[in-house]
C-alpha positions as CSV (number, residue, x, y, z in Angstrom):
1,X,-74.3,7.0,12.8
2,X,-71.9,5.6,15.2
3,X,-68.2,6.5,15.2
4,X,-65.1,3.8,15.5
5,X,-64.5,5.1,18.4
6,X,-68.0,4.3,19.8
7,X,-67.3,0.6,18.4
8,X,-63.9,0.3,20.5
9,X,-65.8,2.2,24.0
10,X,-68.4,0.2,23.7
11,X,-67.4,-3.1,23.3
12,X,-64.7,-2.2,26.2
13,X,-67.6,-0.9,28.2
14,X,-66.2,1.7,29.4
15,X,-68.3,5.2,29.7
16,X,-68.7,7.9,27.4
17,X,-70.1,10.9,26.1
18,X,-69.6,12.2,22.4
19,X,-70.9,16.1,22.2
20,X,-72.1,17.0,18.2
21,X,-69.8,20.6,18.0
22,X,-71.5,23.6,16.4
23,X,-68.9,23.9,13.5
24,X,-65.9,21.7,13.0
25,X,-63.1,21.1,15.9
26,X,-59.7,21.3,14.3
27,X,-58.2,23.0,17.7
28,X,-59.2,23.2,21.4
29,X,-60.2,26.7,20.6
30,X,-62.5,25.7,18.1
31,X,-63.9,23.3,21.0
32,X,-64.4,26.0,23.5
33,X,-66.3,28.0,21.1
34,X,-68.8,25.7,19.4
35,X,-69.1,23.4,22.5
36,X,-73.1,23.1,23.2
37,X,-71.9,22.6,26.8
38,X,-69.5,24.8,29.4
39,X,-65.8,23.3,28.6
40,X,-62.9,24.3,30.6
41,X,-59.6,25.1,29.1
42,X,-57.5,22.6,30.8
43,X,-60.1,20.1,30.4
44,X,-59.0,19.5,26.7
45,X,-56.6,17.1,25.7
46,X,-55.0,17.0,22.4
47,X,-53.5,14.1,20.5
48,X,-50.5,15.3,18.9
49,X,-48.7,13.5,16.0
50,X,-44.7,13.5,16.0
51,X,-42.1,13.1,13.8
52,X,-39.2,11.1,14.4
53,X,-36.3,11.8,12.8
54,X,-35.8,8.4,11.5
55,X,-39.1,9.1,9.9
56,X,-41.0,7.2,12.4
57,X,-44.2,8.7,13.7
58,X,-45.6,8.7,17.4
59,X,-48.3,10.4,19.0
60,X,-48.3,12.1,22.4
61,X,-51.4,13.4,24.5
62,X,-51.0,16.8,26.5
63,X,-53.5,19.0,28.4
64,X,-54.5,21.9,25.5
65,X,-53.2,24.3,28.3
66,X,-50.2,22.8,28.1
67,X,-46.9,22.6,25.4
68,X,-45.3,19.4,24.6
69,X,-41.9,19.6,25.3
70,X,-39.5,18.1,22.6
71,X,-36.8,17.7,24.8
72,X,-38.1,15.8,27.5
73,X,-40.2,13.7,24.4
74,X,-36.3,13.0,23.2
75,X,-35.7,11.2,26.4
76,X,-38.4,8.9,26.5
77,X,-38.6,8.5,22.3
78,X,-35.1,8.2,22.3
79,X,-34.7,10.7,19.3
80,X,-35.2,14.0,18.0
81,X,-38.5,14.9,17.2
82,X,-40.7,17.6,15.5
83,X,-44.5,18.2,15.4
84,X,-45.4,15.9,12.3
85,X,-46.8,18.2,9.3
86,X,-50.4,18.7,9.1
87,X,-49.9,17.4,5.3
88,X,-48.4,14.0,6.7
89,X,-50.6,13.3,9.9
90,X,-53.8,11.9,7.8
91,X,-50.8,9.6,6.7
92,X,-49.3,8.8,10.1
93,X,-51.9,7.6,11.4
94,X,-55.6,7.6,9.0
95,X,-57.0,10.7,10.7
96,X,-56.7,14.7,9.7
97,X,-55.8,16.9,12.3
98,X,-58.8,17.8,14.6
99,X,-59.9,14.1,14.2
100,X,-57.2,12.3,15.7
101,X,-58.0,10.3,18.7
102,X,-55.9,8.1,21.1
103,X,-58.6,5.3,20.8
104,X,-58.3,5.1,17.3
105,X,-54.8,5.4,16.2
106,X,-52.4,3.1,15.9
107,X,-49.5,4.7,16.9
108,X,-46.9,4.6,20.0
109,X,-48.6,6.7,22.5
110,X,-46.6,9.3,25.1
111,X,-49.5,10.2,27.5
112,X,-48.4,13.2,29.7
113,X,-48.9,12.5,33.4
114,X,-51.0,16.0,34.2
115,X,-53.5,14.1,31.4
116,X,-54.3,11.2,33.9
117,X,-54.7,13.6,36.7
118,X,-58.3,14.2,35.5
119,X,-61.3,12.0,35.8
120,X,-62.8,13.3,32.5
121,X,-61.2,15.1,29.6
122,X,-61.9,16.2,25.9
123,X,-60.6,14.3,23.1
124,X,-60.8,14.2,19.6
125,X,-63.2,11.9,18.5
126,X,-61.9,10.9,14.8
127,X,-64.7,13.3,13.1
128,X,-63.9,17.0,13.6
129,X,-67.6,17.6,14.6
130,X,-67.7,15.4,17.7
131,X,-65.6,15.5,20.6
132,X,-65.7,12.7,22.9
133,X,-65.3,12.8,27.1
134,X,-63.8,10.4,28.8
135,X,-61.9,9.2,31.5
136,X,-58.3,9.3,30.2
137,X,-57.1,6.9,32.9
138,X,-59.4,4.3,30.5
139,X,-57.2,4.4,27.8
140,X,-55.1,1.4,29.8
141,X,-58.2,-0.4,29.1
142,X,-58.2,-0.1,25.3
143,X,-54.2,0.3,24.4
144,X,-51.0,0.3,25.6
145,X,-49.3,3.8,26.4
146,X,-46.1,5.1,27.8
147,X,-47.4,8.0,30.5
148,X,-44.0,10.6,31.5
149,X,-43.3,13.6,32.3
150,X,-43.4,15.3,28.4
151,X,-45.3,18.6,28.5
152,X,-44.6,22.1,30.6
């Protein structure tokens, strides 16, 4: 079987590693326990789907040892905004939470700037039983993102 986000990597030729999880990954948690392999903490980065208040939806990517910060995601979004509801993100954007992946979505993408700090990070994969490590300074390759100051 080979993910969509495979597809996109690959023809992009840019490296990667997909790791089969133990159980499903919803949360970074769940990744640090059924992980086959050592994973660090602050080497998880989740995708996070937002809420505009127009009703728009957006998706930032923090370090999992991090919080997104709503106020300084008003300034560059321009708007109030609110985590989305886990009931509307499959909506938002095609992918449950635990699946949603930066490659995949198409969305307006916040990247927080500690995220590109990092040569290789954990990311969901768009199927809760894979995660997939990259380099997230690749994701300029693949899509266009806005990287800011958004998380604390």
């Amino acid at each position: 079987m080979i993910l969509a986000c495979e597809s996109i990597l690959k023809k992009k030729k840019i490296f990667y590693r997909l790791v089969r999880l133990g159980a499903k990954g919803i949360t970074a948690k769940d990744v640090l326990n059924h992980s086959p392999e050592p994973v660090k903490p602050g080497q998880i980065c989740k995708t996070i789907v937002l809420k505009g208040h127009d009703g728009s939806y957006f998706a930032c990517c923090v370090l999992s040892s991090r919080k997104i910060d709503l106020q300084r995601v008003k300034g560059y979004v321009g708007q109030d905004a609110f985590i989305a509801p886990s009931s509307e993100i499959k909506k938002a954007c095609g992918y449950a939470p635990g699946e949603v992946c930066p490659v995949l979505i198409d969305l307006e993408l916040y990247v927080d700037k500690t995220v590109l700090d990092f040569s290789e990070l954990h990311f969901g994969s768009g199927d809760v039983h894979y995660g997939l490590i990259m380099d997230p300074r690749d994701l300029y390759k693949i899509r266009p993102f806005y990287a800011g100051d958004i998380s604390s």
